[in-house]
C-alpha positions in Angstrom: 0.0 0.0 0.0 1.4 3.8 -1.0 0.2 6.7 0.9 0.3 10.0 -0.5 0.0 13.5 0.8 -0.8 15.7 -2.0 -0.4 19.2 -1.0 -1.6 22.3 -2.7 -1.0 26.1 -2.1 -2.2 28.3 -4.8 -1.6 32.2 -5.2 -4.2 35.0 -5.0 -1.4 36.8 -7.4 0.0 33.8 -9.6 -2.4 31.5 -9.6 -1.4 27.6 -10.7 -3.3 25.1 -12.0 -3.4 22.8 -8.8 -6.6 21.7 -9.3 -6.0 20.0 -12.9 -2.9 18.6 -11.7 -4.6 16.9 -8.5 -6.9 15.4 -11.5 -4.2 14.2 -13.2 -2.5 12.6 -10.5 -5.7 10.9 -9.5 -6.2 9.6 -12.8 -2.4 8.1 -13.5 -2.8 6.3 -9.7 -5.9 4.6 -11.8 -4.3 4.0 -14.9 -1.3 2.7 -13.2 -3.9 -0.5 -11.6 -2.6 -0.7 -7.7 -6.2 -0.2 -6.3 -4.2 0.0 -2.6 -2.9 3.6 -3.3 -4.1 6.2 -1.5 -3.8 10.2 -2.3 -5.6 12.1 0.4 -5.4 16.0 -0.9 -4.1 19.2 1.8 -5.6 21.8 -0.5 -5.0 26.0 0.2 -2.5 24.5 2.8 -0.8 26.1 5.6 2.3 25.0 7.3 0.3 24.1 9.9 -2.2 22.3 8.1 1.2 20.0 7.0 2.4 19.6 10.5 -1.2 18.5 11.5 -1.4 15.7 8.9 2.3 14.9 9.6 1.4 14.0 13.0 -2.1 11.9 12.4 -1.2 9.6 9.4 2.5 8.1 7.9 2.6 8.9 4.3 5.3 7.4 1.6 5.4 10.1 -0.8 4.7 14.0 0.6 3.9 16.0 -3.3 3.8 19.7 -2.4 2.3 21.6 -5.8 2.9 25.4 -6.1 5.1 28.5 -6.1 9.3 28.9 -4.7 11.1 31.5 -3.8 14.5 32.1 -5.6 16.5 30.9 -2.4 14.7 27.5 -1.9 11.5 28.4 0.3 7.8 27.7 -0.4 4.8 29.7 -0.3 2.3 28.6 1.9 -1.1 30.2 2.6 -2.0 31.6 6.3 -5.0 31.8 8.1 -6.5 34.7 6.5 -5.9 33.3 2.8 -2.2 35.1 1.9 0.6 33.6 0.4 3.4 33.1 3.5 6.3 31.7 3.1 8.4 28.4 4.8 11.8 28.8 4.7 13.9 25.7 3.6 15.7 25.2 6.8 11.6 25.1 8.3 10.5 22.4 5.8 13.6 20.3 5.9 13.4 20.2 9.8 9.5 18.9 9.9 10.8 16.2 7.5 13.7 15.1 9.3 12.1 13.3 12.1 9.5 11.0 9.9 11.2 8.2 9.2 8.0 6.8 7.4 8.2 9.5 4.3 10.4 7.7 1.3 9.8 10.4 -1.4 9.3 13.9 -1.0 8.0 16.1 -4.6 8.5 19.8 -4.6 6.5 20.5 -8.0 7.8 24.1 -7.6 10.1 26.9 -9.0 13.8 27.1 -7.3 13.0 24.2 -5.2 16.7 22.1 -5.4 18.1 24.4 -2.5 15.6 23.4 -0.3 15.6 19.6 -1.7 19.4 19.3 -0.4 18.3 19.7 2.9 15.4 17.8 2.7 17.5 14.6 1.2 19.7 14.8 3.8 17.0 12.7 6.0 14.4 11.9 3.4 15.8 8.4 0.9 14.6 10.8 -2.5 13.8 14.1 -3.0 12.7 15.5 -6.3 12.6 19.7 -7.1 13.4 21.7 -9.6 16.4 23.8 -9.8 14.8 26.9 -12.0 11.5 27.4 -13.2 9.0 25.2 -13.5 6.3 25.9 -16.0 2.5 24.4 -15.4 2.5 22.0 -18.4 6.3 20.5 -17.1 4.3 19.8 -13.5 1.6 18.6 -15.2 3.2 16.2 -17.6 5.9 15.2 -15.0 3.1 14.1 -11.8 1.2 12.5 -14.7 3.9 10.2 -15.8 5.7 9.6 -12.5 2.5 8.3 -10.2 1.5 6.3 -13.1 4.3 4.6 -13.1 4.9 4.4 -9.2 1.0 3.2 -9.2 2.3 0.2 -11.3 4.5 -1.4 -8.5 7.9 0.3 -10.5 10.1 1.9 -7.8 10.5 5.8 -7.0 13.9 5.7 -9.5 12.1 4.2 -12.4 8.9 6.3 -11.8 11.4 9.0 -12.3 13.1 8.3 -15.2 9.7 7.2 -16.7 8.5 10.8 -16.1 11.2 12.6 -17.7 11.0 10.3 -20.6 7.2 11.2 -20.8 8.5 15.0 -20.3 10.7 15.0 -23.1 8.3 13.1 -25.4 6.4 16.4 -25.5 9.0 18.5 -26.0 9.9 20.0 -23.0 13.1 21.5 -22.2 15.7 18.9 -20.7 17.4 20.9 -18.5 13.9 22.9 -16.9 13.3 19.0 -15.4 12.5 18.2 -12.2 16.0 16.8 -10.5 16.0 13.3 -8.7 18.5 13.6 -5.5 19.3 10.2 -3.7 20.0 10.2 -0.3 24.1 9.5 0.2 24.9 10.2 -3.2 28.3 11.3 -3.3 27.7 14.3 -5.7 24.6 15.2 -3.5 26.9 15.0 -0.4 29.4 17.4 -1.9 26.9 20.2 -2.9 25.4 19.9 0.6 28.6 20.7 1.8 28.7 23.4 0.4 25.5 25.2 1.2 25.1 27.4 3.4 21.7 28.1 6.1 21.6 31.2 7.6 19.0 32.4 10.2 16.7 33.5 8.0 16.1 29.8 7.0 17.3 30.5 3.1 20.0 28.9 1.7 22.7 30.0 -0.1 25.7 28.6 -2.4 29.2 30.2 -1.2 29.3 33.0 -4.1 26.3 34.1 -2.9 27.8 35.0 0.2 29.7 38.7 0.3 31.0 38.5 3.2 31.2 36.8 6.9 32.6 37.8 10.6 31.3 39.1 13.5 27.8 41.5 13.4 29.0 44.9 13.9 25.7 46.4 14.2 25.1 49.2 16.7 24.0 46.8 19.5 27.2 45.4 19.8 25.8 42.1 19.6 23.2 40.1 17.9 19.4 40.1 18.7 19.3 37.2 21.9 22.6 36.5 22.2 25.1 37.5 25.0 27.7 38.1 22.8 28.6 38.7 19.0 27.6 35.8 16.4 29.6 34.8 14.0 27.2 35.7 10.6 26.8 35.4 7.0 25.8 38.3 4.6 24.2 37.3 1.1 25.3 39.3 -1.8 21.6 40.2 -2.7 21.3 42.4 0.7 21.8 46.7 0.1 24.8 48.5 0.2 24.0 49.8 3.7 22.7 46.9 5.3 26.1 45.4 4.3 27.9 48.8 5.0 26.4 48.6 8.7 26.6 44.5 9.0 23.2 44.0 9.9 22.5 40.1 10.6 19.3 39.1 9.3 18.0 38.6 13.2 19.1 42.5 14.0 17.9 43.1 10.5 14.4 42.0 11.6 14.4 43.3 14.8 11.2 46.0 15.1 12.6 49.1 16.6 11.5 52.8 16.9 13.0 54.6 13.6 15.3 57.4 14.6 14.1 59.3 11.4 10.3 59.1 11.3 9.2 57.9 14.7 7.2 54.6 13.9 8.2 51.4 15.2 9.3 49.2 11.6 12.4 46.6 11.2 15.6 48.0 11.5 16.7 46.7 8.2 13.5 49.3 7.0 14.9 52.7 8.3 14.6 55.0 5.5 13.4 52.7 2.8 10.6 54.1 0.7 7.8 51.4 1.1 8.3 51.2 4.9 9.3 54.3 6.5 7.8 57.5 6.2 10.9 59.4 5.9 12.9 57.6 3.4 16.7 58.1 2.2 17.2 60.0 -0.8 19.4 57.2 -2.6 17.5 54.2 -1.9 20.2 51.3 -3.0 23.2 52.7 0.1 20.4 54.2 2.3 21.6 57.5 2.5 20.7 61.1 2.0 
């Protein structure tokens, strides 16, 4: 008997397909003749809607279906209906400790980061390392539980898929990526990658520097003394210039300049503070 969790989490800005891809996947589990499978659906799912299933029911395959963020998180929705997003480091740690899960699917844009972490624990993993259009998704579920649904195992359900894939055309290299847990050339990219606080990861040249946090505290947010931090190449000139960490970074504060309580990281950015620097990209007048 295979157990899937099939979860969904659509965009009120982007929206997906999920629905026609939950089809699909039901249909190929019927077309692929193991009447024992199971795919019980988590649809408009929050993180804690996962953790919640997680704990009731052992599944063999968790499928997650919708939108990445470009340094390996996913977007969940919250209470209220709005995207949120899990950071990989979040994800990867709710996996770790069920032993039960065999394959995890992240049917979603700039998912690899957060795949490495999730194979460290989890015997397959399978995400996509750029973007992943709607008819890829589609075309790859469709072939992969067919052929999982007809006893094959989760390796030859894979290449099956990508066969199927390219059969109609798609680009090779836009493919979902199969990592196998232990596997040497898997080993040596997780070696190399690099989780910060903030639950992203990162790949070493994204990093543009690393020491101490020199912020005006003196020290990091909950810490008795300096941290030794990380900053990613992708963060302003001034937040680099000042050596924010990304905990300081976020820590809500009262702005010196206009007076209302925003994160640190924020003081004098136009779209949070209501006295913004002049020259937006080194935060200064």
């Amino acid at each position: 008997m295979l157990r899937i969790l099939l979860v969904t989490a659509n965009s009120r800005n982007a929206a997906l397909d999920l629905e026609y891809e939950h089809r699909l996947i039901l249909k190929a589990v019927r077309e692929g003749g193991d009447e024992s499978i199971t795919v019980e659906a988590l649809p408009a799912a929050t993180f804690q809607d996962l953790e919640e299933a997680l704990a009731k029911k052992s599944y063999d395959v968790v499928h997650f279906s919708g939108h990445g963020g470009e340094y390996g998180g996913l977007y969940f929705r919250d209470d209220e209906g709005n995207d949120t997003a899990v950071s990989p480091a979040q994800l990867a740690g709710l996996l770790k400790v069920r032993n039960d899960i065999r394959c995890v699917v992240l049917n979603a844009c700039f998912s690899l980061r957060g795949g490495y972490l999730i194979n460290l624990n989890v015997p397959f993993t399978i995400a996509s390392e750029d973007e992943l259009s709607d008819p890829v998704a589609f075309a790859f579920s469709a072939g992969f539980y067919r052929v999982l649904a007809s006893g094959k195992d989760i390796p030859a359900a894979y290449i099956e898929a990508v066969s199927s894939c390219i059969s109609q055309d798609f680009y090779v290299t836009r493919l979902p990526i199969l990592l196998r847990q232990g596997h040497p050339e898997n080993l040596a990219i997780q070696g190399l990658l690099i989780a910060l606080s903030d639950g992203n990861v990162y790949y070493p040249h994204e990093i543009e520097s690393e020491g101490y946090c020199t912020c005006e505290r003196g020290r990091c947010v909950g810490a008795g003394k300096k941290m030794y931090c990380f900053w990613p190449r992708h963060l302003s000139a001034w937040v680099r210039k000042k050596r924010l960490f990304a905990e300081c970074y976020d820590e809500v504060v009262v702005c010196p300049r206009c007076g209302l309580n925003h994160k640190r990281g924020h003081i004098g950015r136009k779209s949070f503070c209501n006295v913004p620097f002049t020259k937006q990209r080194s935060q200064r007048d």
